[in-house]
C-alpha positions as CSV (number, residue, x, y, z in Angstrom):
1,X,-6.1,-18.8,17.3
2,X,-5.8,-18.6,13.7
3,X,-5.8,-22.1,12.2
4,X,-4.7,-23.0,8.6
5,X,-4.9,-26.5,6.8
6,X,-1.3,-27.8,6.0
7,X,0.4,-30.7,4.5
8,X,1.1,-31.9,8.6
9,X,-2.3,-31.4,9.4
10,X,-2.7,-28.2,11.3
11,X,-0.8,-25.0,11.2
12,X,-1.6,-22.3,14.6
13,X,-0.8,-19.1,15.2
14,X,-1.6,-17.4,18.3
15,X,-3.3,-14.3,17.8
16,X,-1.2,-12.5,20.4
17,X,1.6,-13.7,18.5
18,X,0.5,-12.2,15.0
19,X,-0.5,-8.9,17.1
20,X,3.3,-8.9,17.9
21,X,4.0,-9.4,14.4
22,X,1.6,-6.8,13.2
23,X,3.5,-4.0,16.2
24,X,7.0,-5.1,13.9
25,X,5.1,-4.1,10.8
26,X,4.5,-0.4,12.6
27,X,7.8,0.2,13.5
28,X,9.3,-0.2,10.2
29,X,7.2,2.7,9.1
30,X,8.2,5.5,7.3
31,X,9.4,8.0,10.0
32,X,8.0,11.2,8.7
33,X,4.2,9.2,8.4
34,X,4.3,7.7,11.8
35,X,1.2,8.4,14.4
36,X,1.0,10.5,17.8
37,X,2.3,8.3,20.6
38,X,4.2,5.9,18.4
39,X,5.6,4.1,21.2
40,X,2.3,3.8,22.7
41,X,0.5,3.1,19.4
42,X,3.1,-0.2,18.9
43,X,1.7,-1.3,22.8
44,X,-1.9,-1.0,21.2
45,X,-0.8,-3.1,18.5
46,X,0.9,-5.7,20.2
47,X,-1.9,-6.4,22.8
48,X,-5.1,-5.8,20.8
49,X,-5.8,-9.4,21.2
50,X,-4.6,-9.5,25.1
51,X,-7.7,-10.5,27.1
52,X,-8.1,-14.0,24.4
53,X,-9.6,-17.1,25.5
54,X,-6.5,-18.6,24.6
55,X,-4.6,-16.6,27.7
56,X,-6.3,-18.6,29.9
57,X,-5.7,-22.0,28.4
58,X,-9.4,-22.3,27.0
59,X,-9.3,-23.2,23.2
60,X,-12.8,-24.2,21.2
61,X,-13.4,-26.8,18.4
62,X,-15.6,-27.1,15.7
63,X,-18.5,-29.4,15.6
64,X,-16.3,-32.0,13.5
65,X,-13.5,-32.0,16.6
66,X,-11.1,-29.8,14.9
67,X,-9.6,-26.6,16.1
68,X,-11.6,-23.5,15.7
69,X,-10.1,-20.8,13.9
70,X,-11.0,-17.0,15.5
71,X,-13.3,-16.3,12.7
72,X,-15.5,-19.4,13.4
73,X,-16.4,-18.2,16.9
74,X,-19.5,-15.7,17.6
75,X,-19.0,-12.3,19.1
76,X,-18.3,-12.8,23.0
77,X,-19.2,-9.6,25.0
78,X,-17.4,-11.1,28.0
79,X,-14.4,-11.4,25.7
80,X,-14.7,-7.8,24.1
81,X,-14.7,-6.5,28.0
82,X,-12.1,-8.1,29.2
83,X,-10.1,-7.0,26.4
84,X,-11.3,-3.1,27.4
85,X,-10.0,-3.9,30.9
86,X,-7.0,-5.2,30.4
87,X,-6.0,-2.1,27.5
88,X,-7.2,0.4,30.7
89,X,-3.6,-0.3,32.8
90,X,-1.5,1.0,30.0
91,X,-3.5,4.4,30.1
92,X,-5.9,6.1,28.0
93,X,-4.2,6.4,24.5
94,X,-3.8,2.2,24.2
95,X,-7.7,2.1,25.6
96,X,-8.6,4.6,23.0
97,X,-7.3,2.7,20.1
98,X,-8.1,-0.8,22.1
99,X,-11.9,0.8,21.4
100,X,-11.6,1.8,18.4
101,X,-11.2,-1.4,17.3
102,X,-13.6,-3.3,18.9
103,X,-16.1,-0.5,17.2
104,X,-14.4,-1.4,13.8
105,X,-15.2,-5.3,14.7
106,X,-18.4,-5.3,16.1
107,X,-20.3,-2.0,15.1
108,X,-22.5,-4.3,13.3
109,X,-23.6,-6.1,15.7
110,X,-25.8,-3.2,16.7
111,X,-29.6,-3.9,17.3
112,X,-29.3,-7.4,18.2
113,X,-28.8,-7.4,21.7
114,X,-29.5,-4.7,24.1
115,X,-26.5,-5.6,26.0
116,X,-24.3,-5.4,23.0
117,X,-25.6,-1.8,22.2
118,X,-24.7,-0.7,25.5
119,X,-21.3,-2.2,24.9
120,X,-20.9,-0.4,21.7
121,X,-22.5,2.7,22.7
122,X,-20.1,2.7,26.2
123,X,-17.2,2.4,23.5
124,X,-18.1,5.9,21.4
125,X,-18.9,7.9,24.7
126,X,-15.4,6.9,26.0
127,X,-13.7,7.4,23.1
128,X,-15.1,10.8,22.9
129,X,-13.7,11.5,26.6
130,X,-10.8,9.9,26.3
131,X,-9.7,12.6,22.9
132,X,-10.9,15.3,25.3
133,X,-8.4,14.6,28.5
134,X,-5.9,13.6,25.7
135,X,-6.5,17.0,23.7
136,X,-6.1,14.7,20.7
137,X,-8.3,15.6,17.4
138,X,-10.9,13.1,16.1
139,X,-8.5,13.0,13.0
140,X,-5.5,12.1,14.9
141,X,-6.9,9.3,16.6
142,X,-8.4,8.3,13.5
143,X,-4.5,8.6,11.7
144,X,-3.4,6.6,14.6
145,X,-6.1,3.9,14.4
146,X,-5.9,3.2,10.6
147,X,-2.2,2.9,11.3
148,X,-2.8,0.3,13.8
149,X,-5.6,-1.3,11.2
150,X,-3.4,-1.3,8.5
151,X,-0.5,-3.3,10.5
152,X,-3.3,-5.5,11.7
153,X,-4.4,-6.2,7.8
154,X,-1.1,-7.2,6.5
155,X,-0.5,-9.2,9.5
156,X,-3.3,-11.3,9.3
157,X,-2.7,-11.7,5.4
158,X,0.3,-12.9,6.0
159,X,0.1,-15.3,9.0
160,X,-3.1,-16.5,7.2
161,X,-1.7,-17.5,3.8
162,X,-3.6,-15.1,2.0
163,X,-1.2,-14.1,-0.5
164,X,-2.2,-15.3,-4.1
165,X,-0.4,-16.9,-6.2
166,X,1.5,-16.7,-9.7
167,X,2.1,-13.3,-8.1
168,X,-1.2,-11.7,-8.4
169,X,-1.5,-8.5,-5.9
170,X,-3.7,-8.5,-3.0
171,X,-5.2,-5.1,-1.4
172,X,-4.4,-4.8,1.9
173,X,-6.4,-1.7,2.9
174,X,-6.2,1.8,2.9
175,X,-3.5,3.3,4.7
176,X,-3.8,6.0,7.4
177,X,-2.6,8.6,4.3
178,X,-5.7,7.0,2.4
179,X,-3.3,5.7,-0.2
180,X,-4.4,2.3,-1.2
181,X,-1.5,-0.1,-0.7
182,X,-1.1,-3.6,-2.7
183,X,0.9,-6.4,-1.7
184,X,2.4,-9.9,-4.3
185,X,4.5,-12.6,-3.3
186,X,7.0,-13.3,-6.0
187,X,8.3,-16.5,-8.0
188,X,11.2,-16.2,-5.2
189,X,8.9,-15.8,-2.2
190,X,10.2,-12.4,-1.8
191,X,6.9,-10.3,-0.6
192,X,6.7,-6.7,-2.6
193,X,4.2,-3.9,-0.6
194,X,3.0,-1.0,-3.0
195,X,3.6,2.3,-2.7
196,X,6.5,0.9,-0.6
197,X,5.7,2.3,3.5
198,X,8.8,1.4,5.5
199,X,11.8,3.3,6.4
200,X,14.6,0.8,5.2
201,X,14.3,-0.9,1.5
202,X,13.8,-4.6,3.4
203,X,12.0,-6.7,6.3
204,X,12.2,-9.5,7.4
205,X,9.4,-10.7,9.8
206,X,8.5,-13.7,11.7
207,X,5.9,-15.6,14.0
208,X,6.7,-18.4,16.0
209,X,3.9,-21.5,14.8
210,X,2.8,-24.9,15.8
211,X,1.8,-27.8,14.1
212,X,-0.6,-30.9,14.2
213,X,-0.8,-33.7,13.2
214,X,-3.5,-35.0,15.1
215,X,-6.9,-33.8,12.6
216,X,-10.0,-34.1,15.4
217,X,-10.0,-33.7,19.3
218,X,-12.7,-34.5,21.6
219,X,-12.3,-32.1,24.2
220,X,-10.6,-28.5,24.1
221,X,-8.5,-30.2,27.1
222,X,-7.1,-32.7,24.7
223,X,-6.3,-29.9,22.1
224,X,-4.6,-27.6,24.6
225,X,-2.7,-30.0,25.2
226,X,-1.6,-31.0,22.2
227,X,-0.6,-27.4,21.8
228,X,1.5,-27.2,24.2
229,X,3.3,-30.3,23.5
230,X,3.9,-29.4,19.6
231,X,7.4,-28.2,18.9
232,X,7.4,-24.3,18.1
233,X,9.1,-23.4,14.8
234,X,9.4,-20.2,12.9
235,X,7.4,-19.0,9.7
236,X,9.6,-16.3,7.8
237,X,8.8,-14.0,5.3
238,X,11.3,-11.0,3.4
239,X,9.7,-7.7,2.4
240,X,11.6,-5.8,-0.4
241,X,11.1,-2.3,-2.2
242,X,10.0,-2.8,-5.8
């Protein structure tokens, strides 16, 4: 989950939910700079998180009972294969990119555990085979997954109230045309992305969120379901061209 402090206590996001949000970011791109398999790239998007603990009800606290954000928990191999299998029954293009970026996550990693090097090593040797029954270039797939990182980035800087205020800009990342793209909220909470990347001159986006107002849990069974029982509301946000 991704987990921010708020004014009611706790605000959650699930991270399948901000994958979803990150495959509405791709489709608003700029036609003419979209990648190979554009339909299939948005799947990759939208599920690159599938295989979560959270899928299966199982949700993990800090040491001081509160909820655990994603980036408190340590690298899970049995998590980062399940996540591989499940990408593997929408074909080879969503398993490519699913790879791609557990590489990007965990590539450094390397040298710590022999069975994470065999992970990471399993990831590169498919990869390779899965560009050669594809006949897809390195630099395509690479286009394709910078796409899907970039979506992922802005994403994650939204739903994790990253944006800075008194409208200072905020990097995103480079984009898959290696432009380096910036993005500022303004006084009017309008959000401004530049060089400006989507086909129409506005977006709105969404993700659906849950808060708590309960601070500490003692078991992940009494968090779940607290979850469960919070009332779902939605958290808005309006891009506009400069």
């Amino acid at each position: 989950m991704i987990v921010n402090p708020h004014e009611k206590g706790w605000e959650l996001i699930f991270q399948q939910a901000h994958a979803l949000l990150a495959a509405e970011i791709g489709f608003a791109w700029l036609l003419e700079k979209r990648p190979l398999h554009f339909v299939q790239t948005l799947a990759a998007i939208a599920q690159h998180d599938d295989g979560q603990k959270e899928l299966r009800n199982q949700y993990t606290l800090t040491p001081a009972g509160a909820p655990a954000n994603f980036t408190q928990l340590p690298f899970s191999l049995a998590q980062a294969q399940q996540v591989m299998k499940e990408a593997r029954f929408q074909g080879r293009w969503r398993s490519l990119l699913t790879s791609m970026h557990l590489s990007f996550l965990y590539e450094t990693l390397r040298g710590q555990k022999t069975e994470w090097d065999h992970f990471l090593e399993e990831q590169l040797a498919s990869q390779k085979l899965w560009r050669q029954q594809l006949k897809v270039k390195k630099a395509e797939a690479q286009y394709a997954y910078d796409f899907m990182q970039w979506c992922d980035r802005l994403s994650l800087i939204l739903c994790r109230n990253e944006l800075p205020e008194m409208e200072r800009a905020l990097e995103i990342s480079d984009g898959p045309d290696r432009q380096k793209y910036e993005v500022r909220q303004l006084s009017d909470a309008t959000i401004v992305v530049q060089p400006w990347p989507f086909e129409q001159p506005s977006l709105a986006l969404g993700v659906e969120v849950r808060y708590l107002q309960q601070l500490h849990f003692t078991s992940d069974q009494e968090l779940a379901q607290a979850i469960w029982q919070a009332p779902v509301q939605q958290k808005s946000w309006v891009l506009k061209k400069s």
